[in-house]
ZADO-427937 format. One record per residue (C-alpha): residue number from 1; residue in three letters; y, x, z. Coordinates in nm, 2 decimals, decimal comma, padded with zeros to 4 digits. Each point is the difference from the previous one (the first is absolute). Last residue first. Example, Ala and Ser with C-alpha at 12.3 -4.5 7.8 and 13.67 -1.06 7.14 Angstrom:
[2; "SER"; [-00,11; 01,37; 00,71]]
[1; "ALA"; [-00,34; -00,14; 00,07]]
//
This chain:
[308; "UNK"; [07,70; -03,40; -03,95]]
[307; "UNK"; [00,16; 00,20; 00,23]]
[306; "UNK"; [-00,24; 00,10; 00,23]]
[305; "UNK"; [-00,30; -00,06; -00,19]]
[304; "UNK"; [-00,23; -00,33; 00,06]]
[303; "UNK"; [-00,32; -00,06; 00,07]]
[302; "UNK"; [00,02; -00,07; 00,38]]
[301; "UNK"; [00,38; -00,08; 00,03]]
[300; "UNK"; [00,26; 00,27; 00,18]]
[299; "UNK"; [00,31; 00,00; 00,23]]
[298; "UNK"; [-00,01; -00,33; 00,15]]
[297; "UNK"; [00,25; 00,10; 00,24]]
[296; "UNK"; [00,09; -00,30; 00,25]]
[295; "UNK"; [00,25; 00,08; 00,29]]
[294; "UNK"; [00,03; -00,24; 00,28]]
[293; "UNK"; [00,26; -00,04; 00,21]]
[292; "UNK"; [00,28; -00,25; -00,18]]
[291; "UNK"; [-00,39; -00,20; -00,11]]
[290; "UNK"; [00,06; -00,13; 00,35]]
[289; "UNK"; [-00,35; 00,00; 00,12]]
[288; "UNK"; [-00,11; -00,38; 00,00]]
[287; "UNK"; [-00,42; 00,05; 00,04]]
[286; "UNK"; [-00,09; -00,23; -00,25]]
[285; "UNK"; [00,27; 00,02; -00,23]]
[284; "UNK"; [00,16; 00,39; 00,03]]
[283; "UNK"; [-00,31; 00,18; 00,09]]
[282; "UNK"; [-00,26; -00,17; -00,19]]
[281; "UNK"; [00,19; 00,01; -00,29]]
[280; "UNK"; [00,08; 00,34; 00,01]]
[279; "UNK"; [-00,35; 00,10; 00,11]]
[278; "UNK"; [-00,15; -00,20; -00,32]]
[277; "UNK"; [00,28; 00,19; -00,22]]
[276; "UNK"; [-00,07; 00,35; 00,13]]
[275; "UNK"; [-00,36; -00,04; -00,07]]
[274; "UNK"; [00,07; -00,12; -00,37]]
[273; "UNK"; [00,24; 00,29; -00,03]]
[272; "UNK"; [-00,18; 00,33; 00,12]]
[271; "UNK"; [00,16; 00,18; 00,25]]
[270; "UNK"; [00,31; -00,05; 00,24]]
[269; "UNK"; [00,08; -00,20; 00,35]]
[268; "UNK"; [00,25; 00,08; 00,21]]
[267; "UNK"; [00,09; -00,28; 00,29]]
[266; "UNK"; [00,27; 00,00; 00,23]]
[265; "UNK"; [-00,10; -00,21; 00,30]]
[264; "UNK"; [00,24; -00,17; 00,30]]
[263; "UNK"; [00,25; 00,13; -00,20]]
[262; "UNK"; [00,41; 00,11; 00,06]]
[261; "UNK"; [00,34; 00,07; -00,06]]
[260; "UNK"; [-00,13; -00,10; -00,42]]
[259; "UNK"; [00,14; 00,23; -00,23]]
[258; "UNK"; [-00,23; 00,24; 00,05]]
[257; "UNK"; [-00,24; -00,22; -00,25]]
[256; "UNK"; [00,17; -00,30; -00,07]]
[255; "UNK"; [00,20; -00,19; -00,30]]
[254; "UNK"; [00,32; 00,12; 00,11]]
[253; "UNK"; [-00,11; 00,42; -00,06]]
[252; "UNK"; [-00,33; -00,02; -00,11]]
[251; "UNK"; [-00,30; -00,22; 00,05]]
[250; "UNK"; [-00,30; 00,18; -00,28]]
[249; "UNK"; [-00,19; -00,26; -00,23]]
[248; "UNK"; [-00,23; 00,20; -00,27]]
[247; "UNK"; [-00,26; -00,24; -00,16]]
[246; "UNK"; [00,05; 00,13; -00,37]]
[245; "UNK"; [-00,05; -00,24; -00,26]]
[244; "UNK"; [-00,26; -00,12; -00,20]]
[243; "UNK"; [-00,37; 00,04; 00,10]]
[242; "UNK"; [00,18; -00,03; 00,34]]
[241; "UNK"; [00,12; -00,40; -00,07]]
[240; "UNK"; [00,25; 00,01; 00,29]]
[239; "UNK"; [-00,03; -00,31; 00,20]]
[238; "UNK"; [00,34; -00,07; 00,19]]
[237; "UNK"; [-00,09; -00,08; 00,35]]
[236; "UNK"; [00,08; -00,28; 00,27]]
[235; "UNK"; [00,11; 00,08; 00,30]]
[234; "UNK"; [-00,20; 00,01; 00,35]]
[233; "UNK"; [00,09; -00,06; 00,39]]
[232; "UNK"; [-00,08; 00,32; 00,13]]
[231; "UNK"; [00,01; 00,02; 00,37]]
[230; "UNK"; [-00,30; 00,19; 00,09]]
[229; "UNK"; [00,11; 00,31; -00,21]]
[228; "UNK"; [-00,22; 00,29; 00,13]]
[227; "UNK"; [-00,30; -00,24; 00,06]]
[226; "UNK"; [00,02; -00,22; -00,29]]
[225; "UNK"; [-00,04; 00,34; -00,19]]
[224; "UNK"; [-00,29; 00,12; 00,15]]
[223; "UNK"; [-00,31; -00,17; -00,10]]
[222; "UNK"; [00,14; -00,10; -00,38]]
[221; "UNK"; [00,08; 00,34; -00,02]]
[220; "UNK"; [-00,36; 00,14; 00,12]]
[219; "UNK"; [-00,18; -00,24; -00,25]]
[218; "UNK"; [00,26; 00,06; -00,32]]
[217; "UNK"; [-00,03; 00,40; 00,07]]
[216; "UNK"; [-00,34; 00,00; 00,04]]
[215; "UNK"; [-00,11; -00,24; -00,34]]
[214; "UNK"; [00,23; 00,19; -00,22]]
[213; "UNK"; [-00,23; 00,17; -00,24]]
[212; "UNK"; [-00,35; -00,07; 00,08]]
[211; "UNK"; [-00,22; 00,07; 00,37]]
[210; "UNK"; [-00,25; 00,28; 00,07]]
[209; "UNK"; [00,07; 00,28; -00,13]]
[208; "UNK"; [00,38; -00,08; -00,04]]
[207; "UNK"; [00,10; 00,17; 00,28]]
[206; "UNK"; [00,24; -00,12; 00,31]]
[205; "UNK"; [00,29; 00,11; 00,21]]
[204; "UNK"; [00,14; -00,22; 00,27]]
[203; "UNK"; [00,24; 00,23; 00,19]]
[202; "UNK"; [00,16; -00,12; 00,33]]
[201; "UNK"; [00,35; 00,18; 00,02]]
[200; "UNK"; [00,25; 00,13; 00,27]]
[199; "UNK"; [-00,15; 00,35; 00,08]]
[198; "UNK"; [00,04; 00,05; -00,38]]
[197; "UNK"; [-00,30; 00,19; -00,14]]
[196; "UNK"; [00,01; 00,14; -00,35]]
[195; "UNK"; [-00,18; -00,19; -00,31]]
[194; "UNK"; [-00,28; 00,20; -00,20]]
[193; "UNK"; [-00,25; -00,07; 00,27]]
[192; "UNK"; [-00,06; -00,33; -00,17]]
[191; "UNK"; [-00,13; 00,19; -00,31]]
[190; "UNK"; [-00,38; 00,02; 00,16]]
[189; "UNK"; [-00,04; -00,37; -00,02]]
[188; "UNK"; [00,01; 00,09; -00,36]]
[187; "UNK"; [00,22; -00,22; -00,29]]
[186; "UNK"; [00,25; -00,08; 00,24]]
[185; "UNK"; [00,20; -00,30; 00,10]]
[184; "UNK"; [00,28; 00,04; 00,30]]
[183; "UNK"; [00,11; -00,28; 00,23]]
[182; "UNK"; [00,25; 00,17; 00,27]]
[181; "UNK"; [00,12; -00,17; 00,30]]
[180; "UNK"; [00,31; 00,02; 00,22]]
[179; "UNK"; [00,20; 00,19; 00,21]]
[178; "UNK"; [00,31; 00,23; 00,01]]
[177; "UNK"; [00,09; 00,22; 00,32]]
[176; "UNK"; [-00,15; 00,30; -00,21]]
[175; "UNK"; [00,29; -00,02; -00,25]]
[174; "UNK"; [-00,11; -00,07; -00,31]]
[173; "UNK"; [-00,03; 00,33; -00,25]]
[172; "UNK"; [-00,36; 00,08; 00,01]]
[171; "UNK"; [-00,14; -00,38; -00,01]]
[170; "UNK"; [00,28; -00,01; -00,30]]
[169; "UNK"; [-00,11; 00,30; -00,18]]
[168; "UNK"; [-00,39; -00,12; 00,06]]
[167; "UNK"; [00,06; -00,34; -00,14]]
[166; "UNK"; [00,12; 00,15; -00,31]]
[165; "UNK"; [-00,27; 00,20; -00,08]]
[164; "UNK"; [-00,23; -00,30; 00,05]]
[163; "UNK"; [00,19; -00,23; -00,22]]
[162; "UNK"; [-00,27; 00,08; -00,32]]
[161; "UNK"; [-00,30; -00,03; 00,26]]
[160; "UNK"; [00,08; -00,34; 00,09]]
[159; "UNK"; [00,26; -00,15; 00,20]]
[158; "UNK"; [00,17; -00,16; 00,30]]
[157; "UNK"; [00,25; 00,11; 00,28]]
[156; "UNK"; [00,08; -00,28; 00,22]]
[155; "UNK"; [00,30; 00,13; 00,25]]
[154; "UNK"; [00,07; -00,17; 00,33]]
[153; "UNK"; [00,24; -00,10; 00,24]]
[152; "UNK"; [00,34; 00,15; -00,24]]
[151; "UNK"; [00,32; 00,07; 00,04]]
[150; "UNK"; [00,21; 00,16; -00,29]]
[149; "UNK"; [-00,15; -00,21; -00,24]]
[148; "UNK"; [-00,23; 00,18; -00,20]]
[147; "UNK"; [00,06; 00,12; -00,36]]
[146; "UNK"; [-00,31; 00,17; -00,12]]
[145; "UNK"; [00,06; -00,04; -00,38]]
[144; "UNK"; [00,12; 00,39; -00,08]]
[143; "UNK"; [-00,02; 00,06; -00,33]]
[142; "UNK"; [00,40; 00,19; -00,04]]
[141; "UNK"; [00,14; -00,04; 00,35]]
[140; "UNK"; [00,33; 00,06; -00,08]]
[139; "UNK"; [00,12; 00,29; 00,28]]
[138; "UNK"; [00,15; 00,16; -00,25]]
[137; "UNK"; [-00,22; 00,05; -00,31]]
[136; "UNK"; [00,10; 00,33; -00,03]]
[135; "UNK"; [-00,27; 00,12; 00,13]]
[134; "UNK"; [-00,26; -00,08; -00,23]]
[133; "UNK"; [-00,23; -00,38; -00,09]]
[132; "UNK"; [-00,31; 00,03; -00,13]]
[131; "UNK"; [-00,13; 00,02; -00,36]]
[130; "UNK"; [-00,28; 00,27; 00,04]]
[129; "UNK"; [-00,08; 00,13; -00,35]]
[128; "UNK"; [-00,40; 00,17; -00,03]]
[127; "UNK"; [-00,14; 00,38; 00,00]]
[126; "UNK"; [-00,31; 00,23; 00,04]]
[125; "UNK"; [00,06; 00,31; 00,15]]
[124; "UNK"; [-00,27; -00,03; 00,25]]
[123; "UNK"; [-00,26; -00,25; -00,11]]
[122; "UNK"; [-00,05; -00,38; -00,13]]
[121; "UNK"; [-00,29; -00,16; -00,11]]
[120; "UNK"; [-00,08; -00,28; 00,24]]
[119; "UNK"; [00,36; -00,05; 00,05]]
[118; "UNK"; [00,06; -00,02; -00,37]]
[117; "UNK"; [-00,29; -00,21; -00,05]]
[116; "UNK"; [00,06; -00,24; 00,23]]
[115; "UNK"; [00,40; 00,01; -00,13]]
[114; "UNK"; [-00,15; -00,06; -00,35]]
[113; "UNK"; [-00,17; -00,29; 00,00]]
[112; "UNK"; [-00,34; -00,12; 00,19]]
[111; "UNK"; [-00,15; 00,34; 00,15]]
[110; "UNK"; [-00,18; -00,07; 00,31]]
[109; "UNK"; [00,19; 00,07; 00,30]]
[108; "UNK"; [00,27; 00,18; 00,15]]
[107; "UNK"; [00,34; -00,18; 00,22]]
[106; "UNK"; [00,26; 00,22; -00,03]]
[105; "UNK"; [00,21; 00,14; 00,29]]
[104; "UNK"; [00,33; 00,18; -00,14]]
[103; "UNK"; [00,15; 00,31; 00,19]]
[102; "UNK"; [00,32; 00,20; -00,09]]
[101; "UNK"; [00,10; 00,33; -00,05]]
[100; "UNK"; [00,33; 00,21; -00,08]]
[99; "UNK"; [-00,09; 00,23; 00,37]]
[98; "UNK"; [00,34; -00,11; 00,19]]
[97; "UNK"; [-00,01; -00,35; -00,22]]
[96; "UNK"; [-00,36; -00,08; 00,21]]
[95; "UNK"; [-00,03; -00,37; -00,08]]
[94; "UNK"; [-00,32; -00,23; 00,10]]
[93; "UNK"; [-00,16; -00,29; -00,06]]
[92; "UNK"; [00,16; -00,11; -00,31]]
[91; "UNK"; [-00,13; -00,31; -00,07]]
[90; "UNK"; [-00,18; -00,09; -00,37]]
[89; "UNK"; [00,08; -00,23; -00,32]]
[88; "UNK"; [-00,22; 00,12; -00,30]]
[87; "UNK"; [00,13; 00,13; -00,36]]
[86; "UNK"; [-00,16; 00,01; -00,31]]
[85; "UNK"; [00,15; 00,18; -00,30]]
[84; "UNK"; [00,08; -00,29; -00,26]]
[83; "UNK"; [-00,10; 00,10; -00,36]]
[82; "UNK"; [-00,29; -00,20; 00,01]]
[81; "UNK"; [00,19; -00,32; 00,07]]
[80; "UNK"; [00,27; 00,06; -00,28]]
[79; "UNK"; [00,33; 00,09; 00,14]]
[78; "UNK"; [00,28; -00,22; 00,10]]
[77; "UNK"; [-00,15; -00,06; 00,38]]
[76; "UNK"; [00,05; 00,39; 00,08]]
[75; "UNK"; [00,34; -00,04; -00,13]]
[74; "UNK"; [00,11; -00,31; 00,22]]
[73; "UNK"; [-00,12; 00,17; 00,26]]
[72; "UNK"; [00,13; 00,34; -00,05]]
[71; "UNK"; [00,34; -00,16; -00,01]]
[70; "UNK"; [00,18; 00,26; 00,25]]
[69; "UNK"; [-00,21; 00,27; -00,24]]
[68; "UNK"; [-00,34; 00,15; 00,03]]
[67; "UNK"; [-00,18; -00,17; -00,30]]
[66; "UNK"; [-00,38; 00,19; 00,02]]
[65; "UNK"; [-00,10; 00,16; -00,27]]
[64; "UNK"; [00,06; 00,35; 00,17]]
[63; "UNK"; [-00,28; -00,04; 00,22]]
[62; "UNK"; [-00,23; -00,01; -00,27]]
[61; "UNK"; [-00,22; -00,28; -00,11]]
[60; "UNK"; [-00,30; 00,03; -00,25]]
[59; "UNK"; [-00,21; 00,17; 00,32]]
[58; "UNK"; [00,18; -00,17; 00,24]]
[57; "UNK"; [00,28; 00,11; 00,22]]
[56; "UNK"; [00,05; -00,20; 00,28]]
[55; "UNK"; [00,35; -00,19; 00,16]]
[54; "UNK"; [00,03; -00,05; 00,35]]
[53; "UNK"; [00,26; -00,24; 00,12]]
[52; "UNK"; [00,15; 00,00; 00,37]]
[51; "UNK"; [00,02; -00,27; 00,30]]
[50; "UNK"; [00,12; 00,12; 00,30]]
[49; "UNK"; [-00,20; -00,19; 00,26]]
[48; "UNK"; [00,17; 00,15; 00,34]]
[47; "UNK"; [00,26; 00,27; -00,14]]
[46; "UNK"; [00,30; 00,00; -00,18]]
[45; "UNK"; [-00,11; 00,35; -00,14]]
[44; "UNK"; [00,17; 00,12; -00,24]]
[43; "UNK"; [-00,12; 00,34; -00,26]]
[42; "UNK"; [00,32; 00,22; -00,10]]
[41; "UNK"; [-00,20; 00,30; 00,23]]
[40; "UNK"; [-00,28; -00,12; -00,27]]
[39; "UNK"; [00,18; 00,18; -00,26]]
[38; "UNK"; [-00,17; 00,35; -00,03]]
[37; "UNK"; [-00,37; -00,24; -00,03]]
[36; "UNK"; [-00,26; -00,02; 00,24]]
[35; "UNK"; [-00,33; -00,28; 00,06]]
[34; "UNK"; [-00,23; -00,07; 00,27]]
[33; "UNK"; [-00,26; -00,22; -00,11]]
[32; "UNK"; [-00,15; -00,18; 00,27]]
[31; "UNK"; [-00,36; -00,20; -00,06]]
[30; "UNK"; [-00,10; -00,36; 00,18]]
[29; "UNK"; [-00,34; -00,13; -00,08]]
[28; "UNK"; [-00,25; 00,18; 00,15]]
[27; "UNK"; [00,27; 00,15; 00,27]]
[26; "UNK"; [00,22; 00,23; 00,00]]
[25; "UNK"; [-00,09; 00,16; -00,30]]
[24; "UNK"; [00,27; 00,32; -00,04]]
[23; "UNK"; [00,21; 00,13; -00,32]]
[22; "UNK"; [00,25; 00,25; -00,03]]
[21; "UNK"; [00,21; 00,16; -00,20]]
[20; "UNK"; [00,03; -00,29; -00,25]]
[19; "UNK"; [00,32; 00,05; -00,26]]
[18; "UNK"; [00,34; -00,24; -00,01]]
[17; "UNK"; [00,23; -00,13; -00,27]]
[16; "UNK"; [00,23; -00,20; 00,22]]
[15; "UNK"; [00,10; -00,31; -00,15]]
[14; "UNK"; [00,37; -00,13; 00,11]]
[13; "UNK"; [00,11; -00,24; 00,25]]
[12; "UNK"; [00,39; 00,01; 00,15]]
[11; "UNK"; [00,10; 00,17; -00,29]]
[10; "UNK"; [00,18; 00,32; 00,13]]
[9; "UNK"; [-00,10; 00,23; -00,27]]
[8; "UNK"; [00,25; 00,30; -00,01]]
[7; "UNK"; [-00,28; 00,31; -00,03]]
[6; "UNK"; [-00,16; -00,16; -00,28]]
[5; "UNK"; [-00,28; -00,22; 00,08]]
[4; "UNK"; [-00,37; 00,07; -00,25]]
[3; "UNK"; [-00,16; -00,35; -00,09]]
[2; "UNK"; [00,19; 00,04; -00,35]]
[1; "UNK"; [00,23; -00,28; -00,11]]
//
């Protein structure tokens, strides 16, 4: 099926085929593409950490190689491995349906595959598929795994440079009566002024200069977490072999999440998989969160390819 909606598409998710129109470095790290198509009026947005697919054209890959179907999966994963157009997960940070445009914060650095290289390439005109959910998704909130309980003391917000995006549309779209603490992992100490202000947050933002993968957010977790949930009592975890499978555990609808009338903590955590795992241990057996109000996204695996 071609990437290109008719006029009577009403999947819920579809790809949008979308151009760049714009392009700004907000930081060392952090880069916004703004991007336009005549269908992005169809474009949903659920809101807080929407989570979208962005697919790049190579220079053996087209656009136009890419499976675009309801099974698209399932398609993508039936071709041979260097006939599979590459695709990344990302947030959408912001929708304008009035103008047809939408924003996506990327993270920019050395070129390692080909979304580095696409972002460190790319100009005006140039094109990729956005897989997000569209309007008539009705009210389903399509890749959307902050869930909070209606009431909540405080709100743990954790993750590296890939959840950043993410962490912003939330901080922007809390109410400012909310409170809690955000743990963010950057590659520049400069990149911490990528994150909005919330009047209700304490911000512990950290570069990797001078410390390795993972060390701040596992030191400034392990100082604060006993303090927003004193009264944990601790669970035993399932281990989940992250060279393997996916570490993705989101409370929903009876299990958790909103759910739940109500939280003493809600925890969101996302980033890389091995750091996600050591917080998600730590959070739910030594310090007894109730794993029904923690979110774990272990989203990507140094060395691996999304979707591999």
């Amino acid at each position: 099926m071609s990437a290109t909606a008719t006029a009577t598409d009403t999947r819920p998710m579809r790809f949008f085929r979308v151009r760049v129109t714009g392009i700004q470095d907000l930081t060392p790290s952090f880069r916004r593409f703004t991007f336009a198509a005549d269908d992005l009026d169809e474009y949903g947005d659920p809101g807080f950490d929407q989570r979208i697919k962005v697919v790049f054209p190579t220079d053996r890959l087209a656009l136009e190689d890419m499976p675009a179907g309801d099974d698209w999966y399932a398609e993508w994963r039936a071709l041979p491995e260097g006939e599979r157009p590459p695709f990344r997960t990302y947030t959408t940070r912001a929708v304008r349906p009035e103008a047809r445009e939408i924003d996506i914060d990327m993270v920019a650095h050395d070129v390692q595959g080909p979304a580095s290289a696409w972002i460190e390439r790319a100009g005006i005109g140039d094109e990729v598929l956005v897989l997000a959910p569209t309007v008539h998704a009705e009210g389903v909130p399509l890749g959307v795994d902050f869930v909070p309980p209606a009431q909540t003391d405080q709100l743990l917000l954790v993750g590296d440079e890939t959840a950043a995006p993410a962490i912003a549309v939330i901080l922007e779209q809390l109410p400012r009566e909310a409170t809690g603490i955000v743990v963010l992992e950057v590659p520049h100490e400069r990149d911490a002024a990528y994150l909005p202000p919330h009047p209700g947050f304490r911000v512990y933002a950290a570069g990797r200069e001078t410390s390795e993968r993972h060390d701040h957010l596992t030191r400034v977790v392990e100082a604060h977490a006993g303090v927003l949930c004193p009264d944990g009592r601790g669970a035993d975890v399932e281990e989940v072999d992250v060279d393997r499978d996916v570490l993705w555990e989101v409370p929903r609808t009876a299990k958790g999440g909103a759910a739940l009338k109500s939280a003493p903590m809600y925890a969101w955590i996302a980033g890389e998989a091995s750091a996600v795992k050591a917080l998600r241990r730590h959070l739910v057996r030594d310090v007894g969160v109730d794993r029904r109000a923690v979110a774990f996204m272990g989203y990507w695996r140094l060395g691996r390819a999304e979707g591999s």
